[in-house]
Steps between C-alpha positions, in 0.01 A plus 500: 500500500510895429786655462581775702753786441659686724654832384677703737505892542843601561505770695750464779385490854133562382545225200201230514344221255249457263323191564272391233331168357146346482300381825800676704211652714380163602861471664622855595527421888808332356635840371324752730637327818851653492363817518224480702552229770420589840368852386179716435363555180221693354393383201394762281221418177227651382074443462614351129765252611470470843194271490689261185840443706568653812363213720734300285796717557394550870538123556823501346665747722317346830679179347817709497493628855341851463243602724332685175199728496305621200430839367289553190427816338248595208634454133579730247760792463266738694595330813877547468500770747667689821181383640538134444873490574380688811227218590755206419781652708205572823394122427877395590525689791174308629638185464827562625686502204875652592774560307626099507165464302393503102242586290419251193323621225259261319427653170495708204710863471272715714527256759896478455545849522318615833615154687857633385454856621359412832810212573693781384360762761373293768750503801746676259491207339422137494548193241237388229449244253293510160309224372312666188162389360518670241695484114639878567637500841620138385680630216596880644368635831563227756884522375756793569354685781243741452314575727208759575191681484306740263416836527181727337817646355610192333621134495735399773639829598545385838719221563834326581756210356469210739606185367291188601674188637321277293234444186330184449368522165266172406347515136162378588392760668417564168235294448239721710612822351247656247625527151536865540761482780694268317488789197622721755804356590615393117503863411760444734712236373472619164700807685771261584522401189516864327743631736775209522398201348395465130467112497265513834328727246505271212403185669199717642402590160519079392317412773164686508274231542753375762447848685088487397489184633678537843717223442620466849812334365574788271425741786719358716779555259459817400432647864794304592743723241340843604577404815839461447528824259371703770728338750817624298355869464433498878840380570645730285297788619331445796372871560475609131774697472547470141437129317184387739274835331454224157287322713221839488488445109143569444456584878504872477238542247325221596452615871386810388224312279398330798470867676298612266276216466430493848654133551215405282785367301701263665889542480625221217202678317731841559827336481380345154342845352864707709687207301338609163526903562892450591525314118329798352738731663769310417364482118437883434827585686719262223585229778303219427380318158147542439493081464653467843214661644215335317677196571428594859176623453366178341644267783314677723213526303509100477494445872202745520616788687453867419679728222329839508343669765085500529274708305509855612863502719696852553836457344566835696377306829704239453811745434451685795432144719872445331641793699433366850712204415762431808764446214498797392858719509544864486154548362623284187240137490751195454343300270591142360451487111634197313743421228441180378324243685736381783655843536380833668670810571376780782472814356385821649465843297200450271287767447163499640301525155709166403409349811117587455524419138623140606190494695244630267621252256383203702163628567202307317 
């Protein structure tokens, strides 16, 4: 039998669990039915995922009592709009959804994010639950609260905290995920283990065929600790106040990458080149060993994902992408620049040629 861990969220009145283990889709009525017994739902998937499991997932909340309707909405980043958080909330109102109800979201961050910010809005407010499909809203987006929707502007600069009451996580989900997903959410993990956990990041870097591989085993391990990492930031800082803001290492560049690119790279892709032009800065300002970052640079490397940004990027464009970042305080970008591997500091106050130096320095 497959284990399955439970790690809770401690957050008080809006505290909930982690539930994660292998086949736990197969028997989710079991842990859906608390929530959703006797109530509406609208599941909410997308034209990737919804035709893989959300007849599955549909059964299992008929099985636990729901009366559950499905919305799906195109794929991709492009599609996490007003527009679509518009269209989901209109949907609920034509089946009668009211504010007893909840919206489940079946898959990867995009889909996480807008099911979030409508539960979040609709009624003033209504519960959800997050099953991710994905490695990155496993490891990071279906956990803390996050919720929301882009802008031309930018990445989620609309939004709201509003904690789920549950995540089923099940490992293999995996399984029909191309490679490149997968990628995605490792630049990830390799976060966790950067920012607060330097054997995480050594037992990544001795288990590369392990990771190659997809050993579901392995997987299940390893989403199992970032799971639990992230739970104790959360807890600690639910509305990133102060310690939560590690959790952007990477992010800040790396969402202004995706700007630039047009969302022709996908986010680990950013995350992994953000995670690379945050060691440079930390290199050239006198925080960080030069071997600290190639160490990161060739872990990354050896799961495939992106170091430098494509032939013919603007570091300038990518600078000024930087400036519309939500994080930003008093004009001054807070970025996270590490130490030594398992220990970032934020840091605001670099000047903008370092910053576009650090940029220019990771283009091919």
């Amino acid at each position: 039998m497959n284990k399955i861990i439970k790690i809770p969220v401690g957050l008080g009145e809006r505290s909930y669990d982690i539930i994660a283990g292998q086949g736990i889709l197969g028997n989710a009525a079991e842990y859906l039915s608390p929530f959703v017994k006797g109530r509406k739902c609208l599941l909410l998937t997308d034209s990737n995922v919804g035709p893989i499991y959300a007849k599955k997932v549909h059964q299992m909340l008929t099985a636990a009592g729901s009366e559950a309707f499905i919305f799906s909405f195109p794929a991709g980043e492009e599609h996490k709009t007003l527009k679509t958080v518009g269209s989901i909330c209109s949907y609920a109102v034509k089946h009668g959804l009211d504010r007893s109800s909840l919206i489940v979201a079946l898959g990867g961050g995009v889909c996480g994010d807008i099911a979030g910010f409508a539960a979040a809005i609709y009624m003033r407010g209504i519960n959800f639950i997050q099953i991710p499909t994905t490695l990155l809203a496993a490891v990071d987006s279906s956990v803390g609260g996050k919720t929301g929707a882009d802008l031309p502007e930018g990445k989620n600069l609309i939004g709201a905290f509003w904690q789920p009451k549950l995540v089923l996580m099940d490992p293999e989900v995996l399984t029909t995920l191309p490679f490149k997903e997968i990628r995605c959410g490792l630049a990830e993990v390799v976060k966790y283990g950067v920012i607060m956990d330097a054997p995480l990041f050594a037992k990544l870097e001795q288990n590369i065929d392990k990771l190659n591989a997809v050993d579901l085993q392995f997987y299940a391990e390893i989403i199992a600790r970032c799971c639990e990492l992230k739970a104790k930031v959360v807890a600690a800082d639910e509305r990133e106040g102060g310690l939560r803001a590690i959790l952007n290492y990477g992010h800040t560049f790396g969402h202004a990458v995706e700007l630039v690119s047009n969302f022709t790279l996908a986010h680990g892709e950013g995350v992994a080149i953000g995670m690379n032009m945050a060691a440079e800065l930390a290199v050239q300002a006198g925080l960080l060993d030069l071997a600290v970052a190639v160490r990161q640079r060739k872990l990354l490397e050896k799961i495939v994902l992106p170091c430098t940004l494509p032939p013919g990027a603007d570091p300038e464009k990518i600078y000024a992408g930087m400036l519309k970042d939500k994080k930003k305080v008093g004009g001054n970008l807070n970025l996270i620049v590490p130490l030594e591997i398992g220990k970032v500091e934020i840091k605001s106050g670099f000047e903008p040629a370092a910053i576009i130096n650090a940029i220019r320095c990771c283009c091919e």
